[in-house]
N, C-alpha and C positions, 0 to 999 in steps of 0.2 A: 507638428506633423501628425495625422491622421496615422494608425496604421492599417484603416480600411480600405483607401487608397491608396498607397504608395508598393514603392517594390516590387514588379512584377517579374524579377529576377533577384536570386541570394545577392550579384554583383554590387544590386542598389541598397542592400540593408545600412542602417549606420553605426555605426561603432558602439551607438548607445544600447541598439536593439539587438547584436551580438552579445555585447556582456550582460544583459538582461539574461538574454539567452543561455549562456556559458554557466552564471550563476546559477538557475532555477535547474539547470540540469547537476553541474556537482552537487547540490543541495540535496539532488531526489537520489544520487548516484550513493550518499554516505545514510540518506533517510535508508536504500535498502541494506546496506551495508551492516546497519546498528539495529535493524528492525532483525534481520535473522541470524543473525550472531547467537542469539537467543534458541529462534528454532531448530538449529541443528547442533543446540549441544541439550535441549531442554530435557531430554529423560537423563542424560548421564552425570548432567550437574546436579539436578535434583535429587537422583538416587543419589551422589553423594553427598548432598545439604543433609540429605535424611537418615544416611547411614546405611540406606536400605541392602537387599540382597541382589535387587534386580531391576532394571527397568521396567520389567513390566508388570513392578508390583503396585497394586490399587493405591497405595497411597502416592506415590511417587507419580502414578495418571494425576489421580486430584488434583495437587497442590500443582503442578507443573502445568496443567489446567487453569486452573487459579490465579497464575501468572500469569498467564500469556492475557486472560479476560481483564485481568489489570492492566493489561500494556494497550490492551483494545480501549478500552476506558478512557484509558488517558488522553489513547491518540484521541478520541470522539474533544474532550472536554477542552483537549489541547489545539485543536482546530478551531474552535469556537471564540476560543478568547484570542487564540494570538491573530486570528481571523478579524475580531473587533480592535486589536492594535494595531492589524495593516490595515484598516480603514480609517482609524484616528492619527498613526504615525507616520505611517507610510510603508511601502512595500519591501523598499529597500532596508529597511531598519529593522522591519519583523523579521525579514528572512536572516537579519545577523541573530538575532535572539533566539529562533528557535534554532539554529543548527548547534548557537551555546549549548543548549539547554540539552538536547540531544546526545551532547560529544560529551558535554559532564558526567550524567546521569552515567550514560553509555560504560565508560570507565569504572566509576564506579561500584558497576555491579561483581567487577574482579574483587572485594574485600567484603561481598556476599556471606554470612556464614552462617545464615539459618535461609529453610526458604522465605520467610515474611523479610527478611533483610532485599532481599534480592527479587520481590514482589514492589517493594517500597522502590526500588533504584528503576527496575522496569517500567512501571505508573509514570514516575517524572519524566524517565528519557523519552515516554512517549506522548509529550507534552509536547515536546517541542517537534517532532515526528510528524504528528496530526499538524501543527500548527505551517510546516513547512509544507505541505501540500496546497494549505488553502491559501497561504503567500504567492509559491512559487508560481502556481494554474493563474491568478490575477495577476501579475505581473507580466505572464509572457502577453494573456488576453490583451491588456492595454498596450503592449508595446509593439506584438509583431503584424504585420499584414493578413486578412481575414484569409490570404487565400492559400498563405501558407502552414494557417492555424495545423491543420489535420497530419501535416508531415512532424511539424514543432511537435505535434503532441505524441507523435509516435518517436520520435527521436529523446523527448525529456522521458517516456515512458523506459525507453531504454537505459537511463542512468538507474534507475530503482534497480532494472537488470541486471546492469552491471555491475552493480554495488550486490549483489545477492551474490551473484557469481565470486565474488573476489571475496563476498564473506565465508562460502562454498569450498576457496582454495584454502583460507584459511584456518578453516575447522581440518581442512583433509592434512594440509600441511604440521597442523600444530596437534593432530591425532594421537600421540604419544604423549602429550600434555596434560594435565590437568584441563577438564573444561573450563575453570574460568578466566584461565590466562589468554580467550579467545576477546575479551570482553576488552583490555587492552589497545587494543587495534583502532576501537570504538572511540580513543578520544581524539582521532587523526583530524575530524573534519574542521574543529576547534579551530585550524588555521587558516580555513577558509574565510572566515567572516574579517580578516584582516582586507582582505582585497574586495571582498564586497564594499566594504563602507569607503575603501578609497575610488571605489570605478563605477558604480551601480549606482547612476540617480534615480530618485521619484519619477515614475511617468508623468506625463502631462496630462495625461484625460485626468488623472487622480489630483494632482495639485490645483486644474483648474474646476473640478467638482467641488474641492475643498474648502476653496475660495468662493465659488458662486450659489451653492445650494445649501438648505439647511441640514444638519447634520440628524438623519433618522434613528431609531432605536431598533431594537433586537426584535419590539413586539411587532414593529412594521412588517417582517415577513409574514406572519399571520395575519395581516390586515388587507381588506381589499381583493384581490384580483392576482396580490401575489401567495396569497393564503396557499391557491389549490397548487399553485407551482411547488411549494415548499412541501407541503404533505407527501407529493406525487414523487418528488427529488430524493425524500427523507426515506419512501418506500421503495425505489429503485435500488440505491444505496444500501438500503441495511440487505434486502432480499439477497441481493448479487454478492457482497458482501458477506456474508454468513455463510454459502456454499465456497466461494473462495479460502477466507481463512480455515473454515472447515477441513479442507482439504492440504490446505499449506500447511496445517498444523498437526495433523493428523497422518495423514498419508507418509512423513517417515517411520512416526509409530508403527503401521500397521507395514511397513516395508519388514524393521528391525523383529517381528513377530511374527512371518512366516516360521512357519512351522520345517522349512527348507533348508533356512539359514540356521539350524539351534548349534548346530554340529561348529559353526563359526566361528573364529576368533572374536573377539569383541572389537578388536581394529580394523578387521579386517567388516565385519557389519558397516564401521562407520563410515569407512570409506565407501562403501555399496550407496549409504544414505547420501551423503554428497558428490554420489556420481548422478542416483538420480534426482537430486533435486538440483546440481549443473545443468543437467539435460534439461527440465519441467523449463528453469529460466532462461537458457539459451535459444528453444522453441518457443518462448516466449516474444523473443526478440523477434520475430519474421513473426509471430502475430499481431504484434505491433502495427509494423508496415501494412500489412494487410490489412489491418481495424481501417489504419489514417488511408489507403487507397479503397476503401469501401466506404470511407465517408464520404471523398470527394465525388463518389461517382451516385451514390444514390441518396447521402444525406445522413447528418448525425447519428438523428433519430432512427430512422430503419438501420445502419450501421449497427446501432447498439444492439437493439431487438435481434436481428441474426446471428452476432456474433455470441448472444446469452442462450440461444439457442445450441448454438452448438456447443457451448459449454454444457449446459445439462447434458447431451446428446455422448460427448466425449465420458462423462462422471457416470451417465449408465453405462458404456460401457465398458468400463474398468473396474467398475463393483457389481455391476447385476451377478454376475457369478462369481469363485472365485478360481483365481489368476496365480500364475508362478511367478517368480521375481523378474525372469527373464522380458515376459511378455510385458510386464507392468514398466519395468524401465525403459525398455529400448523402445514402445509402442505411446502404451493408454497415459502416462502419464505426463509423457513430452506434449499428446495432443488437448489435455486440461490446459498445461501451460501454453500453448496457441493462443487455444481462445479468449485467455485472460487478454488478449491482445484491445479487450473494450474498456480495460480500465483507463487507457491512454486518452481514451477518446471524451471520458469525463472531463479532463483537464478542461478541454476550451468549449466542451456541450453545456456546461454546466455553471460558469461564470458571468454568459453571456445575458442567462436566465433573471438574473437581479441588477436594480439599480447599482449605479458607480459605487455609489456609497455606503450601500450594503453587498457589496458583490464578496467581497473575503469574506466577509461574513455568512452571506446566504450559504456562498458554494461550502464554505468552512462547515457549517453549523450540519447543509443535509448530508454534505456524503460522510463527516464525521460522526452523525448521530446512527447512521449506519454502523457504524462500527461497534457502537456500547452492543445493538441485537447482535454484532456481529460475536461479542467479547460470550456475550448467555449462551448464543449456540454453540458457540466451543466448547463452555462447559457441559452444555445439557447435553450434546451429543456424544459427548467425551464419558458422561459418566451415567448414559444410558446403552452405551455399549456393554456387550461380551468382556469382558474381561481378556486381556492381549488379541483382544479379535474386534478391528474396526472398519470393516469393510462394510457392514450391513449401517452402520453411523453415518458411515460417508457416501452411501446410496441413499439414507435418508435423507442427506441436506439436499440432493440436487433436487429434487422436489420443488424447492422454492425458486428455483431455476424462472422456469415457463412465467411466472407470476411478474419476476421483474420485466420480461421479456416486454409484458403487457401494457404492464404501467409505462413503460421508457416511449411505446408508442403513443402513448395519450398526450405526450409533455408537444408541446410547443421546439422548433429548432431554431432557434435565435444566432447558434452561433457561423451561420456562415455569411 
């Protein structure tokens, strides 16, 4: 079965291309679960790996820094390879390996006890992190219908959502805690790969490329005709990318450093921090929908472009000046999280872009190579800031904003 033609209602999907579906979404739903488990506990574990006095002591920036560009790192390198083992093994089989690999690591950062310990558990789990994007985006591509690509990708966009949210209640819930017994939770997903490997086949586009075409190499994306596509892919990604984690990374820091909040309990700050990073991904969620109904109506590509548009647009302004905590939570920073509503729209613009058989691969390699620029900007901006003052850092990444906007319009839309 084609899923270019078929199913022009949910009623006709078939049971294969549901659980294709079902998987690639719990998959991205514990990918963001494990991914920010980290971000919102990152200054108050670190200050105590380090002993330190306070959060928003320079060393505790650094090294907390430091991690997170490792965890960027990894996703990048971890996308690429396990990217070339759903091209060699198949889709179904990568997607059990990296959610492993993810739910291990994940866990393990609870027995952390220096920060290079807990640097080292971060790097791996986001091996597998990276690696389940560039699985899960090729797997729904091959399986579901072209025409309801653009919903699929705002619906799977919404598991990372939700998995942030639920990492969100947990940090608020377990606030009284130690931060690292937040990292726990992180080995849940582990059980999921049981049911993948018993219900989740191989696509067919994929088994029968497998069988019928010769099998290309890594340097094939740089060769020919798909050279400029990878370059153009690789600079959308890291650009859009780097103002993103920018922001995801940063912006509770610079919540918990109002100068508003000093007079605050320390629990009660935290719970501030996961009220408003609930809000950023919950408005996240209706950006979503909005990405995938602005793709259908004017096309991927311009989708993408306006939606990076207004993300710069939203990031001026919540730092061109500077802001109360009121204004920041309940407003400017719900409407950043909107517009990330184009990360969704990667999933299936970006797949379609490379052959069958380098497709985990291509998509794996550019929007993950994105992410190593994305890993340096975190630090560079991080530790060319003000001292507990990060508002002028994170006016500076949107910058790079207008730039991917650019590039995204020059690529080719394949995917509809």
């Amino acid at each position: 079965m084609s899923p270019a033609d078929d199913a022009t209602r949910l009623s006709e999907l078939t049971p294969a291309q549901w659980k294709s579906g079902i998987a690639a979404w719990l998959g991205w739903l514990f990918d963001g679960l494990d991914m920010h488990l980290y971000t919102l506990v990152a200054a108050p574990f670190v200050m105590q790996l380090l002993a330190a006095a306070s959060p928003a002591d320079p060393a505790v920036r650094e090294k907390s820094s430091w991690i997170q560009a490792a965890f960027l790192v990894g996703w990048a390198l971890g996308g690429g390879f396990f990217g070339r083992v759903g091209d060699r093994l198949g889709r179904s089989r990568a997607l059990s390996l990296t959610i492993l690999t993810y739910a291990m690591f994940t866990g393990l950062s609870f027995v952390a006890h220096t920060w290079w310990h807990l640097l080292i558990f971060r790097f791996l789990s986001a091996l597998g992190v990276g690696g389940e994007w560039a699985v899960g985006s090729s797997l729904l591509t091959e399986t579901w219908p072209s025409r309801w690509r653009p919903w699929i990708a705002a619906v799977l966009q919404t598991g990372v959502n939700i998995g942030i949210l639920v990492a969100c209640l947990v940090v608020y819930v377990m606030a009284g805690l130690s931060p690292r017994h937040v990292f726990l939770v992180g080995i849940l997903p582990a059980l999921l790969v049981f049911w993948i490997r018993r219900n989740v086949p191989e696509p067919a586009v994929w088994r029968a490329a497998r069988a019928g075409e010769p099998r290309p190499s890594v340097a094939d994306l740089f060769r020919g005709g798909l050279r400029a596509t990878t370059v153009k892919t690789i600079l959308v990604c890291s650009l859009s990318l780097s103002a993103w984690w920018a922001f995801m990374f940063w912006h509770p820091q610079h919540l918990r450093n109002l100068p508003e909040l000093s007079s605050w309990l320390p629990a009660d700050r935290e719970r501030l921090v996961a009220t408003a990073f609930f809000l950023v991904i919950a408005v996240s969620i209706a950006g979503n929908f909005f990405a995938g109904w602005l793709a259908r109506e004017i096309g991927y590509r311009r989708a993408i472009a306006a939606m990076t548009l207004g993300s710069f647009l939203s990031m001026v302004g919540a730092f061109a000046v500077p802001r109360g905590h009121e204004s920041l939570v309940q407003f400017w920073f719900p409407l950043v999280g909107f517009f990330s509503g184009v990360f969704g729209l990667y999933t299936m613009f970006l797949p379609p872009l490379f052959p069958t058989l380098l497709r985990t691969t291509g998509a794996g390699f550019s929007y993950n190579i994105g992410r190593i620029v994305a890993a340096f900007g975190t630090v560079f901006f991080g530790l060319f800031s003000r001292v507990g003052d990060f508002r002028l850092a994170l006016l500076y990444t949107s910058v790079v904003v207008p730039v991917a906007a650019a590039v995204a319009w020059s690529l080719p839309d394949l995917a509809d």
